[in-house]
N, C-alpha and C positions, 0 to 999 in steps of 0.2 A: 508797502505793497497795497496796504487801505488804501492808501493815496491816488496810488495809481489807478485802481478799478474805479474811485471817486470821479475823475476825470475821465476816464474812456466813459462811464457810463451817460458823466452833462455831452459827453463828443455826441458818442450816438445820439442823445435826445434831440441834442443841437441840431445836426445832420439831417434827422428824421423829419425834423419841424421846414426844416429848408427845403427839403429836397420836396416833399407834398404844397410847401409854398410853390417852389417852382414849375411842376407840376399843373399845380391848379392857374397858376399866371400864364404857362406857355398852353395849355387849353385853350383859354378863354380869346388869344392871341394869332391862332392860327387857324387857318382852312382845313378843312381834314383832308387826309391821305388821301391820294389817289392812288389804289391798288394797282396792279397790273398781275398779268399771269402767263407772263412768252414760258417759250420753249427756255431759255437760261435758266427760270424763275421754278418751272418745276423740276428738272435737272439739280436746281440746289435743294432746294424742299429733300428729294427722295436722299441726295450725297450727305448731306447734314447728318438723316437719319441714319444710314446708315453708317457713318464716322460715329454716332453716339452711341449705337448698339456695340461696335466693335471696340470701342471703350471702354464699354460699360463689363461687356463680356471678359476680357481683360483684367480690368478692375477686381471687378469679382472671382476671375482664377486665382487671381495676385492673394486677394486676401484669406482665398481657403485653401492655398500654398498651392495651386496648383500651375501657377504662372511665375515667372520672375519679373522684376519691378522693372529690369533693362526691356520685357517685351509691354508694359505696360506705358512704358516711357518712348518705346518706338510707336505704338499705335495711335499715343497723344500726340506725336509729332505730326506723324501721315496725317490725320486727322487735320489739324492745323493746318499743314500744306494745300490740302483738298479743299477745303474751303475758303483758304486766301486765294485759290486761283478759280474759284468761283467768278461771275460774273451775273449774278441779278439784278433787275432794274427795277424790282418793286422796292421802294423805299425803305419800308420795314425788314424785307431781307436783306439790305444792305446792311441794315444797322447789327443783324444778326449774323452776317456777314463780317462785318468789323470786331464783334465782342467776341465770337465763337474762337476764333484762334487760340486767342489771347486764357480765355478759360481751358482751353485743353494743354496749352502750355504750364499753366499754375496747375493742374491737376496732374501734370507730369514731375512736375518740381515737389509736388506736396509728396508722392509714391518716391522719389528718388531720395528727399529730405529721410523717409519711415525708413526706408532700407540702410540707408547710411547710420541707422540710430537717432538721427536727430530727430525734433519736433516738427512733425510738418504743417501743424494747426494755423500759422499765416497763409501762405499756401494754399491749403485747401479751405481756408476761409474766402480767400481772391476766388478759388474758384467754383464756389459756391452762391459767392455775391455777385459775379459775373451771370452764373446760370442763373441766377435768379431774374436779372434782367434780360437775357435772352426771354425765359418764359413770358415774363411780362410784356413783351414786345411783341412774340407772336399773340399772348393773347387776346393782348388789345387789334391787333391786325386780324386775329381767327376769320371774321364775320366778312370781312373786305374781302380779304383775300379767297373765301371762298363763294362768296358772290363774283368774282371774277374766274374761278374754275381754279382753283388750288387751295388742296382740304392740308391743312397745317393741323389737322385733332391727333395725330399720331404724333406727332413733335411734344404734345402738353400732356402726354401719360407720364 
């Protein structure tokens, strides 16, 4: 069991040293963003939030028993759906466009995994490290995107 947390932990560091590598190379490599803000782009901004409130709300029935994991697992779905059939053409929401699914899917998986008895800690680590780049995406896009007329501060509470 040493063994193994020995090696997840050089993974991580590995990982960490890479990824701020990469990072700092595809900076230095490209043009910056060009924001945008149509009518698609705030229509996703406001569904996004609201897909995450009604998850979250959820969420938190689920855990002070006031919800079932089967209505937590339907609202990560919706959720999912609503924002695959998004359509933004600012760059940055696309990319939050691409990951957001996929996090309300493992957060679905993680709440089905607890119910069923099992460990849902992969799970809601995927969807955890997911949301984590979502934030990071709009926050790096915050400033753009609301120089072009779309305030993303409600998305990073």
């Amino acid at each position: 069991m040493l063994r193994f947390g020995v090696v997840a932990a050089v993974f991580v560091g590995v990982s960490s040293f890479l990824v701020v590598q990469g990072r700092a190379a595809h900076a230095s490599n490209t043009a910056p963003i060009q924001h945008t803000c149509g009518l698609t782009d705030r229509e996703f901004i406001v569904n996004y939030q609201l897909e995450l409130e009604n998850v979250g709300v959820y969420g938190g029935d689920y855990l002070s028993g006031d919800a079932k994991a089967k209505q937590v697992e339907s609202a990560a779905d919706d959720a999912a759906q609503v924002v695959r059939a998004a359509r933004p053409l600012d760059p940055s929401l696309k990319t939050v466009r691409a990951l957001a699914p996929v996090m309300f899917l493992d957060y679905a998986a993680a709440v089905k995994a607890r119910s069923a008895g099992r460990d849902a800690g992969r799970e809601m680590y995927l969807a955890y490290d997911i949301g984590a780049r979502v934030q990071y995406t709009l926050q790096t896009a915050q400033q753009g995107l609301a120089a072009k007329g779309c305030d993303v501060g409600d998305l990073l509470q």
